[in-house]
Structure formats: C-alpha cells, structure tokens
N, C-alpha and C positions, 0 to 999 in steps of 0.2 A: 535741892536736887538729891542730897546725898537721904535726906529724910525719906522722901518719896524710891528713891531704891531701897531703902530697909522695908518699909511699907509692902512694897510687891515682894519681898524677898520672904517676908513671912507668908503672906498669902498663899505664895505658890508651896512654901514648905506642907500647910495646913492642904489644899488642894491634893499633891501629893501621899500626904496622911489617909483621906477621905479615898482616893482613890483605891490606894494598894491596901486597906483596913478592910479583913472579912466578913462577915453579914454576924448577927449574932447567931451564937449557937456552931459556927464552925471555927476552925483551924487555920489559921492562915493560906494553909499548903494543903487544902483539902477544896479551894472554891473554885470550880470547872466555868469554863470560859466555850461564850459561844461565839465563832468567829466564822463568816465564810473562805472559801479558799483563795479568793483573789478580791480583791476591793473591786474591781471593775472585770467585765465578762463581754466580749462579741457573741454575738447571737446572727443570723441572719434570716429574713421569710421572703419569699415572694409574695408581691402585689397580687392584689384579686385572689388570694387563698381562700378556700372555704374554710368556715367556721371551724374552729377545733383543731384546726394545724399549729404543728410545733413547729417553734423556731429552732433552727439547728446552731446546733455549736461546736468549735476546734475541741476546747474541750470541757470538763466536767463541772457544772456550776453547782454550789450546795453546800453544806456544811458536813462537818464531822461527827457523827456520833459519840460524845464522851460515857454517856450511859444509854443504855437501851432502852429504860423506862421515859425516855425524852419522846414526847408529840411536839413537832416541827411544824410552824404553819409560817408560808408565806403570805405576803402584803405587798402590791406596788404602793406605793405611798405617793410618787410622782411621776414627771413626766409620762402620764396619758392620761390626759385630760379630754378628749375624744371618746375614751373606752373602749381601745382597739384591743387591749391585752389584758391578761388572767395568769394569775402566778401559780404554778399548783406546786407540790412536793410529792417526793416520792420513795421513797423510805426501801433503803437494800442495802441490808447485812449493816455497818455503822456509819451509813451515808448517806444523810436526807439529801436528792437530788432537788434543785432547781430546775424548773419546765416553764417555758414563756409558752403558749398560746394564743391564737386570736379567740376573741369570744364567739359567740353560739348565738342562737334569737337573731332580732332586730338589729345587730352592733354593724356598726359600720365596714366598709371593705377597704383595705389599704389600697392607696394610692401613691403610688414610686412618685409621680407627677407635682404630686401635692406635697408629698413630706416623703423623703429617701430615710429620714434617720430617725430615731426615738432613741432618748439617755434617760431610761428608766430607774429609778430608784426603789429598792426594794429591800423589804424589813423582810427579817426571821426573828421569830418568837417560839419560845416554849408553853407549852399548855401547864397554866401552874404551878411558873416560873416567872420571876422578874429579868431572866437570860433576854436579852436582843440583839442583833445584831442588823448590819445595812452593808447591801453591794450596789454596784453601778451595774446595769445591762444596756449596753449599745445594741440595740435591734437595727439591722442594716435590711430597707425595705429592698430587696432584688425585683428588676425590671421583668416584665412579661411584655411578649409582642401585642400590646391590648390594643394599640392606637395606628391607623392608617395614616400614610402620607397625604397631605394638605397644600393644592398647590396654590400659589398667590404670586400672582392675581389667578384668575379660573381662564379669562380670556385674552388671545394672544392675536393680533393683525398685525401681515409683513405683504411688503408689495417687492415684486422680484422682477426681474428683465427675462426675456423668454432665451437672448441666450446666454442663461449668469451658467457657469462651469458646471462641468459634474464634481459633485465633493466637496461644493462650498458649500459652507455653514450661513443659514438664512436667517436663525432667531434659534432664541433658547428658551426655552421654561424652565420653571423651577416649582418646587415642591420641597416642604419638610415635615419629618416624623418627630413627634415629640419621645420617641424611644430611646434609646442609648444603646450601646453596640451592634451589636447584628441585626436587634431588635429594629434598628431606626433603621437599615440601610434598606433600599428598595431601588426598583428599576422601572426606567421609562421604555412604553413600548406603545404602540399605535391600538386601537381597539381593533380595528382592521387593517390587515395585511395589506401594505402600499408600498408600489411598484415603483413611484420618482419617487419617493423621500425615505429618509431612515432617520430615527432618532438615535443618539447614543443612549445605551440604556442605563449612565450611570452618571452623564452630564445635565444631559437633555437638551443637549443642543442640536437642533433638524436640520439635516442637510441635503440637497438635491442627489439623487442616484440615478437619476434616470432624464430624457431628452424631453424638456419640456416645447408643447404645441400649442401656444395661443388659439389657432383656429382650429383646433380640438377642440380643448378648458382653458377657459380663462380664469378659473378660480377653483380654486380645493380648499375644502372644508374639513380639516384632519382635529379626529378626535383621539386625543393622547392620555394614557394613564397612567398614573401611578403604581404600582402594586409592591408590599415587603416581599424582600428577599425569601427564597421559598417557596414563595405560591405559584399557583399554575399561572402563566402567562397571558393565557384565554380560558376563559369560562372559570376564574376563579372567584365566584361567589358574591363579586362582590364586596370584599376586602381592599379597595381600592378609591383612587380619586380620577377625574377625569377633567383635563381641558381642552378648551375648543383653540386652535390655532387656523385661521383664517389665508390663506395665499393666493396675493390675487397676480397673475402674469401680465407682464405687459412685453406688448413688441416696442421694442426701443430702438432706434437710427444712432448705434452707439460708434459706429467703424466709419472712414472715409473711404473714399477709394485708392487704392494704391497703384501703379502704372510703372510698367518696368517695356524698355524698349529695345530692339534688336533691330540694328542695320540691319541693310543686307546688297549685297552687289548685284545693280539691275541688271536684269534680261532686254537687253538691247534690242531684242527680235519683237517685245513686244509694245503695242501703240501708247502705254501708259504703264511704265514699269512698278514695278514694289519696289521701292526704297526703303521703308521699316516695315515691324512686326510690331504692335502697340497691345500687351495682354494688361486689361483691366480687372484687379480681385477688390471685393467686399468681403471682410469679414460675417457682415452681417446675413442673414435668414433671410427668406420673403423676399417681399418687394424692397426691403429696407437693404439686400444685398445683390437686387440685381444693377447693370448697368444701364444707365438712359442714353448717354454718350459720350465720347469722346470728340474735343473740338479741339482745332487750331487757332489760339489765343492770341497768338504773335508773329512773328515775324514773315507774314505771308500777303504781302500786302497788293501783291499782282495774282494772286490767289493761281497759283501755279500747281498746289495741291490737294487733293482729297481723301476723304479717309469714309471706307469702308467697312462693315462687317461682314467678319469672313464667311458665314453662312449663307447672309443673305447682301449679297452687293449691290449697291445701289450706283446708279448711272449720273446721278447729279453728282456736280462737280459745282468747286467752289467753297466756302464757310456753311452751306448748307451742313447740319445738325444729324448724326446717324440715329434713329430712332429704334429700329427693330428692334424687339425682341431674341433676343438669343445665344449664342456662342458672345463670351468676354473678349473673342481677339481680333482685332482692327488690324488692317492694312493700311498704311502710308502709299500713296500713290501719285506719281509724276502724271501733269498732264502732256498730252502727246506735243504740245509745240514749248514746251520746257529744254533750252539750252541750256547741257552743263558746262559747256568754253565759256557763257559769260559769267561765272561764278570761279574760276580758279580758286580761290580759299574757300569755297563751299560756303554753307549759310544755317543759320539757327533757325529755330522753328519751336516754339513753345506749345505746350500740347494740353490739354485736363480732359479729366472725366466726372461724369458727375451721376451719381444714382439716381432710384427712385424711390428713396426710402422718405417719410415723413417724421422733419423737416428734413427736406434735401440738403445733400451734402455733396462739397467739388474736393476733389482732391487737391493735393499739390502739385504748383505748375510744373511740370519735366520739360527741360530743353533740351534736343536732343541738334549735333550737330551733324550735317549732310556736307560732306565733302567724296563728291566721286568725277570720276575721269573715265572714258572710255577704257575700258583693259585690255590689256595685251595679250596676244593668243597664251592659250592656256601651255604648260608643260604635256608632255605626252609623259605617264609613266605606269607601271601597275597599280591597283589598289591596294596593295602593303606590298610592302620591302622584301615579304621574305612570307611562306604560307608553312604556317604546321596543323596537322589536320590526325586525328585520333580515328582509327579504323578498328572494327570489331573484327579478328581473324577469322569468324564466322560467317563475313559478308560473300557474298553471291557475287557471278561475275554479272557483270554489267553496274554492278552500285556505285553511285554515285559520290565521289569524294572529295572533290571540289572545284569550284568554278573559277578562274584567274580570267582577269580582264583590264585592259588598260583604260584609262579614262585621260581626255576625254577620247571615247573607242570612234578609231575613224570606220568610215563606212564597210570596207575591204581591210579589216583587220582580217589575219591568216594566224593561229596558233598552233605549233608542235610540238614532240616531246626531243629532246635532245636523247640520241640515241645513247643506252648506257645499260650496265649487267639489270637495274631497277626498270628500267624505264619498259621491258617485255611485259610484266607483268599488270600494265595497266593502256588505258586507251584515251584516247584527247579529241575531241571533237572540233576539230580545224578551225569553223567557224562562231562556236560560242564561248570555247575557252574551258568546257566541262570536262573533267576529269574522271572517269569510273574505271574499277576494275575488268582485268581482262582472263583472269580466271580464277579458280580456289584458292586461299591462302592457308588453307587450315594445317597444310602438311608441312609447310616452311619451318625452321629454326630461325629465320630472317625475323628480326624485330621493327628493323627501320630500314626504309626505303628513298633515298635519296632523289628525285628527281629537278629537271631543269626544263621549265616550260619558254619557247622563243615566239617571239613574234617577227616574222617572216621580214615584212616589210619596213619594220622601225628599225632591226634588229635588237630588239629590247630584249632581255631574259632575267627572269625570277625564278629560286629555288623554292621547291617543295617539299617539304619533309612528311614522309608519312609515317606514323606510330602504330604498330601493330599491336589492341586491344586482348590481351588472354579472355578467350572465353571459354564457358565450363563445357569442354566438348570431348570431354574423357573421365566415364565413369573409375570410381576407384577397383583396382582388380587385386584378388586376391593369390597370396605368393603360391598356396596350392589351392588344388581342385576339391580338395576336403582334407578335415583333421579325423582321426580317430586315435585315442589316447585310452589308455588302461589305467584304475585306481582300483583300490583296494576299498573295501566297505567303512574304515576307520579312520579316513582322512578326515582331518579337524576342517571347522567350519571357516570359509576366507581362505583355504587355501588357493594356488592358483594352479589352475591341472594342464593348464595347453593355453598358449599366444598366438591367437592368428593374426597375421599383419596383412595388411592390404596398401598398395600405392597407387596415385593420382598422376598422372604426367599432365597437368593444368599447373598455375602457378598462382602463390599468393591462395586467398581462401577459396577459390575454386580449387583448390590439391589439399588443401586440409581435411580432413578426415576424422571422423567420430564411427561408433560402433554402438552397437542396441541389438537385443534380442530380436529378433523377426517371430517367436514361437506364439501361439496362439494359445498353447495349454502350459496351464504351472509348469514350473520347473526348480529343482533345486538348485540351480545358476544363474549365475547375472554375469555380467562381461564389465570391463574397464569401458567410463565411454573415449578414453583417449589410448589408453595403452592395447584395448584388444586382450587385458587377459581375463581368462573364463575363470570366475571363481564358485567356489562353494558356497551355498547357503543356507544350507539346512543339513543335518544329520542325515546319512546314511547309513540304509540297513538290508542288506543283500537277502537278509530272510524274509521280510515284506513289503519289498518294493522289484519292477522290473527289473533286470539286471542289465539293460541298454538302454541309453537316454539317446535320441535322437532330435537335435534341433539346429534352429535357422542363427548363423548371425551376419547381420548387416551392419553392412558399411557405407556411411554417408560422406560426400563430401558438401562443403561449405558454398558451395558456386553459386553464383545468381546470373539472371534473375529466377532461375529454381535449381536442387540440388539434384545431383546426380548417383545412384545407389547400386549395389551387389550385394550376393548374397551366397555366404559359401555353410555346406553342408557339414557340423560338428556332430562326433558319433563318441559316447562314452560308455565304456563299458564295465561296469562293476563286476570287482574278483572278491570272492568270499574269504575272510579270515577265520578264524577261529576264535572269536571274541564271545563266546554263550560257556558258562559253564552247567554242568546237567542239573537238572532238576527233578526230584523224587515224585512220584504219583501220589505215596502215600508220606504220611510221617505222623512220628507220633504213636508207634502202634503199643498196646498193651493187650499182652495174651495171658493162655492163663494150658498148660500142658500139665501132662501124667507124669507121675515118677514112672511107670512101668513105661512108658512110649518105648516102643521097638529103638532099635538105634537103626542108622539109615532113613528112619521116618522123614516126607516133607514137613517144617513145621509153617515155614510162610512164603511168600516170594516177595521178593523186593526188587524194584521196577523205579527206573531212572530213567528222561528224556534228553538228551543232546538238539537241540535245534540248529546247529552249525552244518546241515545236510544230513543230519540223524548221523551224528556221526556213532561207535559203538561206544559200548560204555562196560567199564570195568570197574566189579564191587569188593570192599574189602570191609572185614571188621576192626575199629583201632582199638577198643578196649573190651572188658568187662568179659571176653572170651580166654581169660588166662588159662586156664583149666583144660581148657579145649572140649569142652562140651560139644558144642555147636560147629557145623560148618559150613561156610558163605561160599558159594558155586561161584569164583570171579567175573562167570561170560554170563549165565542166567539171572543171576542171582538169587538162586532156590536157597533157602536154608533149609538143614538137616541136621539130624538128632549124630554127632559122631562117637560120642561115648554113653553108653547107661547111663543114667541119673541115680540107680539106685545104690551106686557107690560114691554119689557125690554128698558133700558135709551136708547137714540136715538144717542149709539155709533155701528160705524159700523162692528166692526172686534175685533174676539176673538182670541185667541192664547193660544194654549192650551199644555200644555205640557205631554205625555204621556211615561208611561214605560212598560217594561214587566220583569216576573223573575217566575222562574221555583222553587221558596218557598228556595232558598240558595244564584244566583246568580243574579244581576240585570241587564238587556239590560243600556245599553248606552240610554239613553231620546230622545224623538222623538217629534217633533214639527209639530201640525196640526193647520196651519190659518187659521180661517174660516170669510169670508166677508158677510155681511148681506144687501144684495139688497132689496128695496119695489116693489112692483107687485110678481106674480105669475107664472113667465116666465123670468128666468129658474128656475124652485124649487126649483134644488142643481147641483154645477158642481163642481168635484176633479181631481187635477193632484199632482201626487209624482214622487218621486223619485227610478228606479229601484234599489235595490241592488244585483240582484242579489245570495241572499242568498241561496233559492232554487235549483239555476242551479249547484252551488260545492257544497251543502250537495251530489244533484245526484251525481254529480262526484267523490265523495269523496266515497258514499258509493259503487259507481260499481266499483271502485280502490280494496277495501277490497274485493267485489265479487271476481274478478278476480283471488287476489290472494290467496284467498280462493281455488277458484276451478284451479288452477295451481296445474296438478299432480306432487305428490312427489317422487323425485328420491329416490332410492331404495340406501341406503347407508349401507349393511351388510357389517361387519367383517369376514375376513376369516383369520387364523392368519396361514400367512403360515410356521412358525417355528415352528410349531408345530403338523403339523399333515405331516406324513411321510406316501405318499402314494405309491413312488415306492422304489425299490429294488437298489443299487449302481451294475453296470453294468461293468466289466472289457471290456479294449480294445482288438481288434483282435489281438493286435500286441503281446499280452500276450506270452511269452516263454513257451515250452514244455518242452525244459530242459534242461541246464546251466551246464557246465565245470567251475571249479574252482581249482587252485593249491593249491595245502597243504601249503604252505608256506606264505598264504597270514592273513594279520594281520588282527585282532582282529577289528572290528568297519571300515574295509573296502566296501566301495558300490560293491556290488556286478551284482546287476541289476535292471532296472529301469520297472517298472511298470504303467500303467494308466489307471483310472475307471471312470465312470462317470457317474452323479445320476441328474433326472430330478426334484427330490424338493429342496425349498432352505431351510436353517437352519444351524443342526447340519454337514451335508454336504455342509460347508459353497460354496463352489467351486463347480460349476456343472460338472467340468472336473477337477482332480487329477492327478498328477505325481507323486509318489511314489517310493524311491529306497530302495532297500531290504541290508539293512545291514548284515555282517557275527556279529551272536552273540559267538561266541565260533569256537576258533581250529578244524582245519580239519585235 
C-alpha cells in the first residue's frame, strides 16, 4: 500500500508539472487562458419557435477577450442529437457572446411535450490556437397553448327521474390539456345554450336548472365542449373538443302517499254528519302523484261509514272505493242510523290511500280515533274579547269600521253603542253589529276613541278601541308670504344669503319636509334640501349679469300615499361694489415732439375706463416729470407742454410714468416715451398701444342688456293636491243589482266596482277598482 501511494504521488507531482509548464517559446506568466464565465448557463425558448430564434438568458453567456487578435468560434459538442440548436458568437468590445438558436431549413420544431429540457455541451475555440474551453447550457423548452383539451371517454349516458331537484348534479365529464399552466386550463360550456341544464365550466359536472317534462322530452342529447382558457366561448374556431352527453327522463312512482286527518264536531241537523277531513298529498307529478283513493281498512265492520270526495260526492255508502278524479280532500261521514250512546269510548277506524302512479303505491295505515257525544249548547259571547281597529283621519262619515257580533248570534240579537264623550262620533247599526263613522275626523286632536258596544238582550258588552291613522292632509306652509334679501356683487361662492322655513302640522313623515328649486331657468342658487338655506353657486357680477334674481322654492313633505307641496316666492337683489379697478385705452405710447413746441400745447390725451358704473377717474403722473415739464389735466387727462423745452438739458427722451384710479383702486402704470427732436417739423407724433378696453366694457354691458330684457317665464304654482275641481265619476259597468246567498261569510267580496276622478291628490288614482265587502249576515 504504502508503494502504490508513492507511485500516485509522483504521477500527480509530474501531472502537475505538465499542467502549469508554458508552451515553448513563452514565459510562464505570459500564457493567457481561455475560460468561459460560468461552467453552466440557463437559457430559455419557447416550443414551436420559428427558425432562428434566440434562447434568452438571465445573464451574459461567453467568454473574455484576453487579446483582440482572438477569433472565437463556438461548437455544441453534445446534448442535441436531434439538431434543434446552433451555437453562434458574437464578438463586442472584449467579449465573445454565447447565442443558442434554433436552426433554420428543414430542422425540426421544439416540442415542450416531447422533451422540456436540453443540457447542452458546448466548446469555444480560437482560430489558430490550441486555446479551448467547454460550458454547460440548460435550454428550458417554455410551453405554448399549442394543444386543445381532449375529453375521455367522448361519450357520456345518464338516466334521470323526471322529478330529480333542481341543482342536482346528474354526471360529469371530463377532459385533459397536455399544456401546463394557464396554457392547459380550459372550460366546459354546452355548444348550445340550454335552458334545464348547466355545466360547471371548470368541473364539468352537469346539473339540472330547470323543471324537467317527460311528456314534453323524454331525452336530451347535450353537446358539451371543451375550449382553453381565453378563447371565445362560441364560434371559437375551432380550438376545442366536444362530447356527446346522452339524458334520458323517466317518470318514476318515487313518493307514497301521505294522509294527515282532522276531526271535526258533527252537525247534528244534518242526515249524515262530517266527522273527519282526510287530505291525501303525493309528492309525486302526473298520474304518479294523483290520488285514486282513499278506503276504510279497518275497523268498520257494520260499515257505519263513508268517505267522500269533496268536489265530487258520491252517494254510495259502505267500503265502496272513491274513484273520482280531483280535489286530494276526503270527508269522513256518519251514516244517518249511526248511534253515538252505543259507543261511549268512541272507536278506531283505519283509513289508506292509494295513487295512480305506475307501480301503484298505498300509503301508510292512519288510525284515527272517533270519540263524540252530543254537545252542549254553545256559550254565547263576542268574536274577540276586546276589538282594536286602525282608522285613517281622513275617512268620510258613514265608513265603515267594524263589525262586532256574538256567536252563536241568536235570531233578535239587538246591538248599541254605550253612551259616552266617543261614542257621538260614530254610528252602530242595531241589527248587524257594524260600526261606521258619524262625521269628519280630520279637525280632532283626539287620537283614540274608546267605545263599548252592548248587546240588549244577553246584556253582553265588548270594548272597542279606535286608532286614529295621521294622514297627509296638510301641505307644508311657509313662515312668510315671500323673502327678499340684499347681497352685495362679491359674496364668495356657498355662502348662504336667506333661510326660508316652512311647517307641516301632519305627523311622522307626512310633516317632514324637504326643499328644491321649483325654477325652470339656470340660476346661480341652490337651496339646502333639508335646512331651506339658499346658497350661492356661482360668481357674481353686478356689471354683467341682472341685478334681481327672481325664483320659486318648494317645499315638500314626505306623506303618502303622495306628497304634499308650496311654493313661496325668493327675490334677490344685487348691490354693486367697487371691486374694477380702471383700465387704460391706450398704453404703451411713444412720441416723438419739438424742442420749440409752444408751452400750453396739447401733447396727448390719456383716457382710462372705470366699469364699476363708469365710475370718474382721476390721472396722475408718478415719475419721470421731475423737471416739470409736462402737465397731466387730473379730470381729462389732457397732457400739456408746461415749461419750454428749450431751456431744458440737451437730453433727448422723457419717460414718464403714468397712473389712473377712481379714489379706492389703482390702474396698473402706463408708460408714455416722449423723444424730443430740434426744428419745427413734426411738432408732435404718438403711437400706443390698443387695449381694447372700450370694445368689452360695450360687450359686457349689452350682455347684461340682453339679459335684462330676456322675458321671464312665468313660473306659477298651482298645487294640484289641493284644489278638488271635479266630482269621482263611477263606471258604466256599475251593477243595478246583486244576488247574494245567505250563507255567505262575513268579510266576503261581494262585487267589484270602479270610479274615476280627473284630479290628482286625495284621489290618489285617477281610475279605482273597488270591491264591496259583506259587513254583516244575510
């Protein structure tokens, strides 16, 4: 062992030697080394690239330039045995880059599917050099959406019950994308839009939406597709797969029948009493959920009873079988020589029903038991303990507010109202117990009305309390007959100039109250809609706009079932300030005058505007006049020569600085050059500059003319809730006169009426239906 370590110990010395030992002809520390910058490189391409794309990379694959005279050529050596990739170089400033490529011609197209990865191996060489060097490139093939979902199996059959729920899940498909991420996902959707069924479109599981009809469709043939994420859901191209999903309905006898029973205390008066009420339900549709019948199973063995359907009642009596067609509800019936003294403990009777559904189905036996006795006269007493009864304050005398009656009512029942401060105000109909008003309530503070209805001959008595209803029967009024308030042209925007208040005497949101412009033309205000105050919303300008604004505001209240409204007159009148200061016609001027000019000579005029009502204006010079040459007229503003010039120094040019101001605000300064030529020819010559000023005061002030003289639309109030000008009108279709049986209950519609009234308001409705209630026994 110890031989064979000296053995390798020299080799690798000599190895060593051979390595780091320089080529002949150089220097140890002169032989340049070609190395690339990383042993190994990511690169990435997408599948299905065309020819001559580059693989992209984080970062810079290649070598170093040691000399500039170096030609660089790469080599894959491995890893693409296929012939998908081409190595190229590319040479900037001392850095041969590394560039993967797919090839060009005939070479084949990457497939992600086939192969995701390539670990390329790749040589750099020098052009006549023995320099080489080798990296690794990981080419990572990236997915492209190339491939459509695939469903399997393609066809699907499910057999369903006609009544399976709405929202159950019946079957599922399925489908896969050989893509990967977004690429592969895709959604299920029907080829055509269908009204019972929905697919999830990311499950694929089909579910009922809708009420299926055997004898409609017995079978639906649903074509379902696939399509990637992205594409159009219909008419897309094509990019997709499809399967057939097969549903065929059946009517199924899935439910029994169920039977639920209700004594009842017979009618003694009659030859063959009701003793039960027998309702038969099927779950089921169809004929599978109608009833065939209901029979008596058991304990009837002297056939003492029969059963009936209530629609159609049949006259055989005995275990005979009820057939009809129709209404679910049976009657139990005593035959007329049925003694109940010889039953003291009463007796069972088992009962079934049975459909017609295919295979017929019986329900479960019900036993129900019959224990009765002749009864004892009834109690005499009212129909409730005690009556509270809600009244609209708006109700009309004679309306009716409710009906008290004792039960059971003997023949000469006598009803009255128990004299009391409430009881003036209403009326009692002796004989049926109805209660109606006996005049307007609308003027009372009275909320509640306490009455005590008696019945003569029992001496029985029941209270009745009546509630008085707020209705919306008082528009909201305003605290004056009109506002007129004064501002000034320079109030800020939002201010608030005048509150008008208005009150409702209603209660609750029939007295609530809101506000709103009522105006038809712009305005530079808006109002609170809860507080009433008028605010500003726009700039004001007393030089181009009216100087009185005139408009509506209304006041709403909250009532139902419609609101109630006024409308009071706001007048605002704008006071002018003094917010313009003057403005020059001219400026700018440069002249050119005589030394001999006369003294007293005009030399120019200078002319300033006030738009604050033309207020005057007064001109001063502030500089450039030390000398006192010149002098500025303060009310004209004429300038004039005041001293000779030909005593002044032998400079040629004044500059004079002039202002104007109407005694509060000052023009912006205005500069007059004046040149002083020798001889007498030209005297004096001026040129300035227009502003202007002149031509938009005119336009500014025939802006205000105009709308000034713009007539004003006529903005009256007519409150039509309030003024009742025709009569409510019944229709032609009105009855002459009405058949009624005796036997019909208490609060049944009787007939229907309809009136119709051409104002709006308290007649909320211009057309009415109306049905006429039975208030008491016939």
């Amino acid at each position: 062992m110890a031989l064979w370590a000296g053995i390798w110990a020299i080799l690798l010395q000599l190895a060593l030697l051979l390595f780091f030992s320089p080529p002949p002809g150089h220097c140890q520390g002169e032989r340049s080394r070609l190395q690339f910058t990383q042993p190994l490189y990511h690169a990435s391409v997408y599948e299905n690239s065309a020819a001559r794309t580059y693989a992209a990379s984080q970062v810079r694959m290649g070598v170093p330039l040691q000399h500039h005279s170096w030609e660089v050529r790469y080599r894959i050596t491995s890893g693409d045995e296929e012939g998908f990739f081409k190595a190229e170089e590319y040479t900037l400033g001392d850095f041969c880059f590394l560039r993967i490529r797919t090839k060009g011609g005939n070479a084949a197209i990457l497939n992600r599917e086939v192969q995701d990865n390539y670990l390329l191996t790749v040589k750099a060489s020098i052009k006549g050099d023995s320099l080489e060097a080798w990296t690794k490139v990981s080419v990572q093939v990236l997915d492209m959406n190339d491939l459509r979902p695939l469903f399997s199996p393609t066809t699907y059959s499910v057999t369903i019950a006609e009544s399976t729920p709405l929202r159950t899940s019946i079957a599922q498909v399925t489908a896969t994308d050989a893509d990967i991420g977004s690429n592969g996902e895709f959604y299920y959707f029907f080829k055509e839009r269908m009204e019972l069924f929905a697919v999830h479109p990311t499950s694929g599981v089909v579910s009922l939406s809708g009420k299926l009809d055997v004898d409609t469709q017995n079978r639906y043939d649903l074509e379902i597709q696939a399509v990637d994420r992205g594409m159009k859901l219909y008419g897309n191209n094509g990019v997709s797969s499809t399967a057939k999903l097969f549903v065929h309905v059946e009517r199924i006898n899935e439910h029994v029948p169920t039977l639920s029973i209700v004594t009842l205390a017979p009618v003694w008066t009659e030859k063959s009493p009701v003793v039960a009420v027998v309702t038969a339900e099927d779950l089921d549709e169809g004929a599978n959920g109608e009833i065939e019948t209901v029979s008596i199973v058991a304990g009837d063995l002297l056939e003492l009873f029969s059963i009936e359907r209530t629609e159609m009642p049949s006259e055989k009596t005995g275990h005979e079988e009820v057939s009809q067609k129709g209404s679910n509800e049976f009657v139990l019936r005593a035959t007329e020589q049925f003694d109940w003294d010889s039953y003291p403990y009463g007796l069972n009777l088992s009962l079934q029903a049975r459909d017609c559904g295919t295979p017929q189905k019986f329900s479960a036996v019900h036993t129900v038991h019959l224990r009765l006795s002749r009864p004892a006269p009834a109690e005499v007493t009212f129909q409730k303990d005690e009556y509270e009864v809600l009244l609209s304050e708006v109700a009309p005398p004679g309306t009716v507010v409710e009906a008290v009656k004792l039960q059971p009512e003997p023949d000469d029942a006598e009803y009255i109202l128990t004299p009391s401060a409430d009881s003036g105000f209403f009326n009692i109909n002796t004989m049926t117990g109805v209660i109606s008003t006996a005049r307007w309530l609308t003027q009372l503070t009275q909320e509640v009305f306490e009455l005590e209805v008696l019945e003569v001959d029992s001496d029985l008595r029941v209270k009745v309390r009546v509630i008085l209803e707020d209705a919306n029967d008082n528009a909201p009024s305003f605290a004056q007959q009109s506002y007129e308030v004064f501002i000034n042209e320079s109030v800020a925007i939002g201010t608030a100039i005048v509150v008008v208040t208005a009150s409702d005497g209603d209660h609750g949101e029939n007295g609530y109250i809101t506000y709103s412009m009522a105006s038809l033309t712009p305005l530079p205000f808006s109002v609170q809609q809860f507080t009433g105050a008028v605010m500003t919303t726009q700039e004001l300008d007393f030089e181009s706009s009216v100087e009185s604004f005139s408009f509506v505001v209304r006041a709403s209240d909250w009532g139902s079932p419609y609101r109630r409204e006024s409308e009071v007159n706001v007048t605002v009148h704008l006071e002018n300030v003094n917010d313009n200061k003057p403005l020059f016609e001219k400026v700018a001027c440069v002249g050119v005058i005589s030394r001999e000019l006369p003294v007293d000579e005009v030399i120019a005029t200078m002319s300033a505007i006030d738009i604050d009502e033309l207020e005057l204006v007064k001109y001063k010079i502030l500089s450039g006049n030390e000398r006192g040459y010149f002098d500025l007229n303060p009310d004209s503003g004429v300038m004039t020569l005041h001293h000779s010039l030909n005593t002044a120094a032998p400079k040629n040019l004044f500059s004079l600085k002039i202002t104007a101001t109407d005694g509060e605000h000052f023009s912006d300064p205005m500069f007059v050059n004046i040149s002083v030529v020798q001889g007498k020819s030209p005297p004096k010559s001026f040129n300035c500059t227009e502003t202007r000023v002149a031509q938009r005061l005119a336009e500014k002030l025939l802006k205000k003319a105009k709308v000034s003289s713009k007539p004003k639309m006529e903005e009256g109030f007519i409150d039509l809730f309030s003024v009742n000008r025709q009569t409510p009108q019944f229709d032609k279709s009105f009855p002459t006169d009405i058949t009624v049986r005796e036997d019909v209950q208490v609060g049944t519609s009787v007939f229907q009426v309809k009136a119709f009234d051409g104002d709006t308001g308290s007649f909320i409705y211009t057309y009415c239906s109306c049905h006429v209630i039975l208030a008491f026994s016939v």
